[in-house]
C-alpha positions as CSV (number, residue, x, y, z in Angstrom):
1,X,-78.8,33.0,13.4
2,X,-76.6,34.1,10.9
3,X,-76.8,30.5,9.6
4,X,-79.9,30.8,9.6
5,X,-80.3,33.5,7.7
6,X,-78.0,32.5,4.9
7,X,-79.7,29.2,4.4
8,X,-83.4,30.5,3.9
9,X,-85.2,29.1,1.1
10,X,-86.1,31.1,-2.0
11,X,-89.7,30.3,-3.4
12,X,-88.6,30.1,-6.8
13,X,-86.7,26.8,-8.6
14,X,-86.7,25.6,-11.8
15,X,-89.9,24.0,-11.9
16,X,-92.4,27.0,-10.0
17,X,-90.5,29.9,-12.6
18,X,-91.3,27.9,-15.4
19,X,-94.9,27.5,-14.3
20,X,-95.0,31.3,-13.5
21,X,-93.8,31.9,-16.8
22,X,-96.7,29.8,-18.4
23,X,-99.3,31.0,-16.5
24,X,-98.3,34.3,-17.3
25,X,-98.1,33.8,-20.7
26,X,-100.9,31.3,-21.4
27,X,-104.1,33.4,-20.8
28,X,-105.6,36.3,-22.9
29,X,-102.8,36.0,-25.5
30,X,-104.3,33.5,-27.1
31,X,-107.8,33.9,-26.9
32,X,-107.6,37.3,-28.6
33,X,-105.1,37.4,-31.1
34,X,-106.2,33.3,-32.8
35,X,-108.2,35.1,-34.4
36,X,-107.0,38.3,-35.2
37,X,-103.4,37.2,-36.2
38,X,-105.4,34.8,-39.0
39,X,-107.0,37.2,-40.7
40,X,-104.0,38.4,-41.4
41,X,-101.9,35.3,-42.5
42,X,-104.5,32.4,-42.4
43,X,-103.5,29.0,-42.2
44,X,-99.9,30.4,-42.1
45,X,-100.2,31.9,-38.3
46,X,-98.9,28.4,-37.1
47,X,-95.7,30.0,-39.2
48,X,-95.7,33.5,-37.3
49,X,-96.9,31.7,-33.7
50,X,-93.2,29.8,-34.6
51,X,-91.6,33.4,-35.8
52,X,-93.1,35.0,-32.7
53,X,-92.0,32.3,-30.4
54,X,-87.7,32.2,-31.7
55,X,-88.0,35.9,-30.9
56,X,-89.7,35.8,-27.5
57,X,-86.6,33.3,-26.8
58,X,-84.2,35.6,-27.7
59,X,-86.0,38.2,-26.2
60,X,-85.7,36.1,-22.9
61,X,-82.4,35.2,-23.2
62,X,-81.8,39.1,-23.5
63,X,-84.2,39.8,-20.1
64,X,-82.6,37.0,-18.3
65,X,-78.9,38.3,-18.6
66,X,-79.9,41.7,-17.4
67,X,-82.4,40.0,-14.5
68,X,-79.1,38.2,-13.0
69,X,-77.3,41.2,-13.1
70,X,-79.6,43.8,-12.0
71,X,-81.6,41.3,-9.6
72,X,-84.7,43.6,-8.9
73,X,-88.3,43.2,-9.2
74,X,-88.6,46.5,-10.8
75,X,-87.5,44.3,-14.0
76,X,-87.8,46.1,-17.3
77,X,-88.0,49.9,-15.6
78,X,-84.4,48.8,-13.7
79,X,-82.9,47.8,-16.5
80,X,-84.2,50.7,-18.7
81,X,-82.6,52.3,-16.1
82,X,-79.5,50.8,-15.8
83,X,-79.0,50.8,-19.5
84,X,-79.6,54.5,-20.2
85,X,-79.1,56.5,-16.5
86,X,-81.0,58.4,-14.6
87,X,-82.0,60.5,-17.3
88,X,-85.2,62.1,-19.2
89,X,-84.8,59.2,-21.8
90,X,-84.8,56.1,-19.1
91,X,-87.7,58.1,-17.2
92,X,-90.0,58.3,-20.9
93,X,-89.7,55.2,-21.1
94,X,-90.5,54.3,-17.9
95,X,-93.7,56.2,-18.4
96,X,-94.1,54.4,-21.7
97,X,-93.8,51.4,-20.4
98,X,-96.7,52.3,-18.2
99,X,-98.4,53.2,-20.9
100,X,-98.4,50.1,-23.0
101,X,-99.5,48.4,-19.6
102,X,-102.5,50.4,-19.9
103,X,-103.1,49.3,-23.7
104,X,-102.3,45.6,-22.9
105,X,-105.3,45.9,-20.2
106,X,-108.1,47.8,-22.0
107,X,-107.3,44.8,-24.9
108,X,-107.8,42.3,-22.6
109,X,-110.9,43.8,-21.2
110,X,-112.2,44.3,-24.3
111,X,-111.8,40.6,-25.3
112,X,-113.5,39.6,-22.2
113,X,-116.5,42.1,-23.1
114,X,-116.9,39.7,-26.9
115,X,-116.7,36.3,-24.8
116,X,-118.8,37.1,-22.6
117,X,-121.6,38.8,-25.1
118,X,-121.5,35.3,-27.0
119,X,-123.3,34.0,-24.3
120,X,-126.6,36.4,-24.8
121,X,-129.4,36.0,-27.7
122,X,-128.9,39.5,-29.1
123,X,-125.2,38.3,-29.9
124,X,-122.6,40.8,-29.9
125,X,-123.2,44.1,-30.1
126,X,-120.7,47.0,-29.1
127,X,-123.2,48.5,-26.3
128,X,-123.4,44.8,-24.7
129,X,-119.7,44.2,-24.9
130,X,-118.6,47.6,-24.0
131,X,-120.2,47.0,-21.2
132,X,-119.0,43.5,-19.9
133,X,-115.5,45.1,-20.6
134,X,-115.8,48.0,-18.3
135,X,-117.5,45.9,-15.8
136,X,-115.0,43.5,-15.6
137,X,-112.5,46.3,-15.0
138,X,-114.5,48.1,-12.4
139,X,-115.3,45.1,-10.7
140,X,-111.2,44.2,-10.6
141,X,-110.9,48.0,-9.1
142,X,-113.0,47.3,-6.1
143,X,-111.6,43.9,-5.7
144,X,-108.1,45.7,-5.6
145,X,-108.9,48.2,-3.3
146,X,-110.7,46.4,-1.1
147,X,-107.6,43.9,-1.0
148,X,-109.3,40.8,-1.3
149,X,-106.7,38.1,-1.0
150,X,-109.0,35.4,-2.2
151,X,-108.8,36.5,-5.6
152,X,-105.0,35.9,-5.1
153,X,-105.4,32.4,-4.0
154,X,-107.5,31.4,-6.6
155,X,-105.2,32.4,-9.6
156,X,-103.4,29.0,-9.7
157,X,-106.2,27.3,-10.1
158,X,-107.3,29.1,-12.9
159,X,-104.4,29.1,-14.8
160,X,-105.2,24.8,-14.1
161,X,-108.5,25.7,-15.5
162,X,-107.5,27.5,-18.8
163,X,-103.9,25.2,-19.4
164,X,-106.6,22.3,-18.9
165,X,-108.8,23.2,-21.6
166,X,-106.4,24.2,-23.8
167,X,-104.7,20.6,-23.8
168,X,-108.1,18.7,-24.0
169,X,-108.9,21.4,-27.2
170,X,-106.4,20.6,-28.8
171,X,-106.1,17.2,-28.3
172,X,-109.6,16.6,-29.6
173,X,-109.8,18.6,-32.1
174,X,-107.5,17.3,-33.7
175,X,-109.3,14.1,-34.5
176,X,-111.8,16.4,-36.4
177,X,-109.4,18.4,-38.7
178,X,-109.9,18.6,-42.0
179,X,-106.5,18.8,-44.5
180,X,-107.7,20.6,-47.3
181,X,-108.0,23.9,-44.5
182,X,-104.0,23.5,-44.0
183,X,-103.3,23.4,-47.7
184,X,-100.4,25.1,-48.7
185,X,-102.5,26.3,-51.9
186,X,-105.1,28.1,-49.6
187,X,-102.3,30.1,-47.9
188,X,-102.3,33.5,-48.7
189,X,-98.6,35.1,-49.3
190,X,-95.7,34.5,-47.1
191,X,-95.3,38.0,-46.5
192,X,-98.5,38.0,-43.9
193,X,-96.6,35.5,-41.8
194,X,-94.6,38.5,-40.9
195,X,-97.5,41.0,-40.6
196,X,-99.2,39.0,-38.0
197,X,-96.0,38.5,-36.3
198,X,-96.9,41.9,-34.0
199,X,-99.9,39.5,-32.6
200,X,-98.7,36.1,-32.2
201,X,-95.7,37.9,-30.5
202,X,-98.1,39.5,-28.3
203,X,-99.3,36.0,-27.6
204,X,-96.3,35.2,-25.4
205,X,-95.4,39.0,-23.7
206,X,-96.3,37.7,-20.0
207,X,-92.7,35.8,-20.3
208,X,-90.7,38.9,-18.9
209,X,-92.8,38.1,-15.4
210,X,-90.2,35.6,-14.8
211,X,-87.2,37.7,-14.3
212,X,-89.5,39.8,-11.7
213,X,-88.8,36.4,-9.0
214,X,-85.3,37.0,-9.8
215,X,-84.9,38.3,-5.8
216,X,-86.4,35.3,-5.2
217,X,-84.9,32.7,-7.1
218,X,-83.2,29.9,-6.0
219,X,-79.7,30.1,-8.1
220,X,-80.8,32.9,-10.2
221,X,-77.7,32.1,-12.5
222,X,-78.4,28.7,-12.7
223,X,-81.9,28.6,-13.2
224,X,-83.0,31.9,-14.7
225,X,-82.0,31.1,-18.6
226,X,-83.7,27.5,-18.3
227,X,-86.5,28.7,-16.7
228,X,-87.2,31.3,-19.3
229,X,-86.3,28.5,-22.2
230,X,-88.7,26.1,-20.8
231,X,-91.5,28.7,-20.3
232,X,-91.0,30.1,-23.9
233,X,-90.3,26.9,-25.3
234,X,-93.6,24.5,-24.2
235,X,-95.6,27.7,-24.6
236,X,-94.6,27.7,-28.5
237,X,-95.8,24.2,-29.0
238,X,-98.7,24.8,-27.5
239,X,-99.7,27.9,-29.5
240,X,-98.4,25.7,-32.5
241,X,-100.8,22.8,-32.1
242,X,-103.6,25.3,-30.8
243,X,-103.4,27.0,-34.6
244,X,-103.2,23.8,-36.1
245,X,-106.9,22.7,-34.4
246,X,-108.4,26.3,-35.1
247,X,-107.5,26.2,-38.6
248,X,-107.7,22.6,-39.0
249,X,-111.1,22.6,-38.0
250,X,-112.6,26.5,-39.5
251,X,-112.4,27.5,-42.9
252,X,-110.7,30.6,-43.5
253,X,-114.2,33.1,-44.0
254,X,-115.2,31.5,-40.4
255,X,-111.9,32.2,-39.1
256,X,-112.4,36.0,-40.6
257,X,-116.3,36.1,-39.6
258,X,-115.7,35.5,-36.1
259,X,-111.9,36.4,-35.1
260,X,-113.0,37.9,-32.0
261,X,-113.9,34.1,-30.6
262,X,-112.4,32.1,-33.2
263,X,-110.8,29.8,-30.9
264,X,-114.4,28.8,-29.1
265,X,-115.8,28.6,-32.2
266,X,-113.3,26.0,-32.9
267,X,-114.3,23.6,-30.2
268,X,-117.6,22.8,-31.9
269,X,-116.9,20.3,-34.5
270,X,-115.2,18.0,-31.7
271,X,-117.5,19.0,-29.0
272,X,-120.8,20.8,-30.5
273,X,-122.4,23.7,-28.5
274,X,-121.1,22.9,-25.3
275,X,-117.5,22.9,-26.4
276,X,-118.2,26.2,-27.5
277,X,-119.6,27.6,-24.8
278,X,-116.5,25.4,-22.6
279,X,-113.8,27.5,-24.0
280,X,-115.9,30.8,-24.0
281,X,-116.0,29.9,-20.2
282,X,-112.2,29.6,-20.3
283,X,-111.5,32.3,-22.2
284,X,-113.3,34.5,-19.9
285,X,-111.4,33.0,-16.6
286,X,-108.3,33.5,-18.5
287,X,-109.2,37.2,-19.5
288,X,-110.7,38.0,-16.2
289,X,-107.6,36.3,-14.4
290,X,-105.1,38.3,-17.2
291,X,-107.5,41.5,-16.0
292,X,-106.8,41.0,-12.2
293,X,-103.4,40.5,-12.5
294,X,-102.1,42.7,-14.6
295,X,-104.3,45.9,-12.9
296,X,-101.9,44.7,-9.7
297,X,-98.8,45.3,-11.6
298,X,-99.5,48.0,-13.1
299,X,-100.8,50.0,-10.3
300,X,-97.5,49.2,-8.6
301,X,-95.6,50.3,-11.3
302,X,-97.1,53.6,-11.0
303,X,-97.1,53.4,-7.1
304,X,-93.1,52.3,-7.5
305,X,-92.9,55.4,-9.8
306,X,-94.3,57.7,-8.0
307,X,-92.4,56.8,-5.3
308,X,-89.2,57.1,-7.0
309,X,-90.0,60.1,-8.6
310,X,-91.8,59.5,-12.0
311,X,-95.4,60.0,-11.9
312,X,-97.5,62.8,-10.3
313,X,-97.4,62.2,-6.5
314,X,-101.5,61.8,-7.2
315,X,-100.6,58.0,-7.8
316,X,-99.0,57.9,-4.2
317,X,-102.1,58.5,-2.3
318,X,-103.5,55.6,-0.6
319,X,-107.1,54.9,-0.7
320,X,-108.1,51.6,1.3
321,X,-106.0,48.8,0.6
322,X,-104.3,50.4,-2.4
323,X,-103.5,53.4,-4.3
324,X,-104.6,56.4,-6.8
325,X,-102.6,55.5,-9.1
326,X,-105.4,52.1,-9.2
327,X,-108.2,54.8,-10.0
328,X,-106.5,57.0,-12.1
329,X,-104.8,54.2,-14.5
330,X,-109.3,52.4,-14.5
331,X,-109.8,56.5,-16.2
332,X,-107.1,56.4,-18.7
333,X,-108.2,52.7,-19.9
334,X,-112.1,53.1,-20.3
335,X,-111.6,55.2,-22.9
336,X,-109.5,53.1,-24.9
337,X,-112.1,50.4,-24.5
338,X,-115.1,52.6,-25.5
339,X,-113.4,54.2,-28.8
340,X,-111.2,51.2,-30.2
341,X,-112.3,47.4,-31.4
342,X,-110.6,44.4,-30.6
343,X,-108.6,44.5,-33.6
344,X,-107.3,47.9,-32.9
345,X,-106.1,48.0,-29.5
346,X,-104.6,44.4,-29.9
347,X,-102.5,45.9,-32.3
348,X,-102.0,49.2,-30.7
349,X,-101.0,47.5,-27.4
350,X,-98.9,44.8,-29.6
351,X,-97.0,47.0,-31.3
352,X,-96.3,48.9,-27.9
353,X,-95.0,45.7,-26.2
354,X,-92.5,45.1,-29.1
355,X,-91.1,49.1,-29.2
356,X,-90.6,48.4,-25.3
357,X,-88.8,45.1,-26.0
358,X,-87.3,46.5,-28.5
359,X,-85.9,50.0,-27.1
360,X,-84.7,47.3,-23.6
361,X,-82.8,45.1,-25.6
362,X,-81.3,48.0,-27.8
363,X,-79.9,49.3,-23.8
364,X,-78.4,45.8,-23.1
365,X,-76.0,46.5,-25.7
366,X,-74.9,49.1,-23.7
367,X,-74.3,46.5,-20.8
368,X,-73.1,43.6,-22.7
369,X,-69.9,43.3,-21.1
370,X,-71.4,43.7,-17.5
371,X,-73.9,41.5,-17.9
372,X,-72.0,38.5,-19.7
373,X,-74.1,38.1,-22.6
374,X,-73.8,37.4,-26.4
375,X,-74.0,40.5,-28.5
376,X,-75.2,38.8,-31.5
377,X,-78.4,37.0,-29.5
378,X,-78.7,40.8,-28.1
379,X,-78.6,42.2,-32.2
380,X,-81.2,39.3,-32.7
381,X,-83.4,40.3,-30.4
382,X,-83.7,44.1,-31.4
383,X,-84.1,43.5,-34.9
384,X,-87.0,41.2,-34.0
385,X,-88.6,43.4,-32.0
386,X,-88.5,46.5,-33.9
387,X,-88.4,44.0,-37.0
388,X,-91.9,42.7,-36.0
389,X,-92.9,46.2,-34.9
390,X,-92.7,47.8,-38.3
391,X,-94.6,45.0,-40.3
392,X,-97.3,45.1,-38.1
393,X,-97.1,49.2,-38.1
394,X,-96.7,48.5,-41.9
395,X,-99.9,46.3,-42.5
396,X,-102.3,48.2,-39.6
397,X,-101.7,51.5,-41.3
398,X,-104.0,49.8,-44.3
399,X,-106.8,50.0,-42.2
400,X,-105.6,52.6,-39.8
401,X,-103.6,55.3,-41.5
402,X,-103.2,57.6,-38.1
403,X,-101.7,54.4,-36.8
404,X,-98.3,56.0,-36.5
405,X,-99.6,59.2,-35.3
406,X,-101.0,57.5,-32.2
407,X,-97.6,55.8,-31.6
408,X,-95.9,59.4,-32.2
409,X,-98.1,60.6,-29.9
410,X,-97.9,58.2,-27.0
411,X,-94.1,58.8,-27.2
412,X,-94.3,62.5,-27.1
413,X,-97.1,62.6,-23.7
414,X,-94.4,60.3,-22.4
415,X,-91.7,62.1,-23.0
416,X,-93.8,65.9,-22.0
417,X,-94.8,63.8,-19.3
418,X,-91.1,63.4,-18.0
419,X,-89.8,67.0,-18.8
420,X,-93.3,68.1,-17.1
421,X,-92.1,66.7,-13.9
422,X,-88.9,67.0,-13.5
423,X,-89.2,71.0,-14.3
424,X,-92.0,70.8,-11.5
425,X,-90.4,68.5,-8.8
426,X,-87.2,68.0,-9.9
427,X,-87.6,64.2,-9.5
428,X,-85.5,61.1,-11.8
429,X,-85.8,57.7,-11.1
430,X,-82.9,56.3,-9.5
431,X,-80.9,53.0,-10.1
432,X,-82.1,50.4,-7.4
433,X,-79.2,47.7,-7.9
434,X,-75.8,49.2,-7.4
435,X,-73.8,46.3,-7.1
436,X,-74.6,43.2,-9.7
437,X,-73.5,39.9,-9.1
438,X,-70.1,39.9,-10.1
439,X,-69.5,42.7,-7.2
440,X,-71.0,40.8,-4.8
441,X,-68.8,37.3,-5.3
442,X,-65.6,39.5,-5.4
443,X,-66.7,41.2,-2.0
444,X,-67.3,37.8,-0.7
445,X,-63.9,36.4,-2.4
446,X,-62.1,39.1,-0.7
447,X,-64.2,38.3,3.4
């Protein structure tokens, strides 16, 4: 039985974590920020997709080493954890981390709401796709609570669906692109490679998903860091050769015109109306299957918070197959959707991503030693993600000047948030891996 035991297959090898990580990654990334990101640096966004993409891979590298020494599926909260103790700091930034899961969501909800108002005669209008993005969210609420594992089932088909029509996109369209749109005379300064970097970075944030299998792993040592590689790695050429069609095939004022579905406008010179309305279809599985997903983890992060002390107990309660915490996080993200525009809240929840990447990595260096990796490729991936953060802080705050005081302010409710609570119920959030790896093989060496 023991045997038995011992010899029980993980779900994870190579090959199913690197498809995780695409999946996770591929999706509403690159429907919404295409277009965004080139308004900002124009033909040059293949540039900041390639920027963004070196320091997702170090970024990787960076979650990996902590993932196979704190092997837990709380991920980035454990090793916030585990980097700064059981503190008030590691708990605000728990709760920040929630946070910018709430931002990611109500950004990809409100991409879903443009897609899916390009398919009416009025066109878009903010009442029409206000309204397909809170619908979309609502209707992800009742699937959740009612539990519907079908929805489950179906995601690996869809992520088929979107990685399908991103390939036959791209292949196509690249028979219709037209050189003088790539020119390097048309670019606009370098500088704006960097200012979009906040968005194409965004592009690739579902990478960190793959240290969450790390309990289930096959190898984890062996397999985590080229799993993480390879995800990164053929997600950047594909983001690469998607730019390249899109800008290839629009001229810049298009691009600009319509940002919000640049990339289905794209399809039409190689496939007319329907390949328009093709990858609109796409963009909206990938958005709606980004919208499912991602309202799972984060109502567990609030449920695994709660739990361990970090949220009002609220979030604990169950209600049919789920929690509060799933009701309460819908509240806090309609708003978002109602008051910001694409543009906005793709920033916003951009530049929140990077400051969490960021403020993680800046713990590893705490845990170097522990977790075996290499202080410089830690360095490197803090100054690119606070690096990234400030241009795109820098360049938003053009066209939002109380950019900055939203951030401040997100930090501080976390923060009040986490004094709040333990005053009131004297809660922290506790380490869940005591022992790392290299306790385990010397307790084995020594039996």
């Amino acid at each position: 039985m023991t045997g038995e035991v011992a010899t029980e297959a993980k779900a994870f090898g190579l090959l199913s974590a690197v498809f995780l990580g695409i999946g996770s990654m591929v999706g509403a990334g690159i429907f919404i920020v295409i277009g965004e990101a080139g308004t900002i640096a124009g033909n040059l966004v293949t540039v900041s997709f390639l920027v963004g993409g070196i320091i997702a891979l170090l970024c990787g590298y960076s979650l990996s080493k902590l993932a196979i020494c704190y092997p837990s599926r709380g991920g980035m909260i454990e090793y916030l954890v585990q980097s700064y103790g059981e503190g008030v700091l590691s708990g605000s930034l728990g709760i920040l981390f929630y946070f910018a899961q709430l931002v990611a969501l109500a950004a990809v909800a409100k991409s879903f709401g443009t897609y899916a108002a390009t398919y009416l005669s009025e066109g878009i209008t903010p009442l029409y796709s206000n309204l397909f993005s809170v619908g979309i969210l609502l209707f992800f609420v009742v699937i959740n609570l009612v539990g519907a594992a079908v929805v489950a089932e179906a995601e690996n088909i869809i992520v088929i669906i979107k990685l399908a029509a991103l390939v036959i996109f791209t292949v196509a369209s690249l028979w219709f692109i037209q050189p003088s749109n790539l020119a390097v005379g048309r670019a606009p300064a370098t500088i704006n490679i960097f200012y979009a970097l906040g968005l194409t970075f965004f592009a690739y944030q579902g990478f960190s998903v793959i240290t969450n299998s790390v309990e289930d792993m096959q190898d984890p040592k062996a397999t985590m860091l080229r799993a993480m590689f390879w995800a990164i790695g053929l997600v950047a050429v594909l983001y690469i050769a998607v730019s390249i069609a899109v800008f290839g095939n629009l001229p810049l004022d298009t691009i600009i015109r319509d940002k919000d579905f640049a990339l289905a406008e794209a399809a039409k010179p190689a496939f007319g109306i329907w390949g328009f309305k093709i990858m609109a279809a796409a963009a909206l599985l990938a958005t709606a299957s980004a919208i499912n997903a991602t309202l799972y983890a984060v109502t567990q992060v609030s449920y695994t918070l709660a739990k361990d002390g970090d949220l009002p107990e609220v979030y604990d309660y169950n209600i049919f197959h789920n929690t509060e915490g799933l009701i309460i996080s819908a509240v806090l993200i309609i708003p978002m959707i109602l008051f910001f525009n694409l543009g906005q809240i793709a920033t916003i929840a951009a530049i929140a991503v990077l400051l969490i990447q960021g403020l993680t990595h800046t713990g590893h260096l705490f845990r170097y030693r522990e977790t075996g990796a290499n202080r410089g490729w830690i360095l490197s991936a803090v100054a690119g993600s606070f690096g990234a953060a400030w241009f795109a802080i820098a360049y938003t705050s053009k066209s939002m000047p109380h950019i900055i005081y939203y951030i401040a302010g997100i930090f501080f409710l976390a923060f009040a948030f986490e004094v709040l609570l333990r005053l009131v119920n004297n809660r922290t959030v506790a380490r869940q891996i005591i022992s790392t790896f290299k306790t385990i093989e010397k307790n084995s060496l020594r039996l």
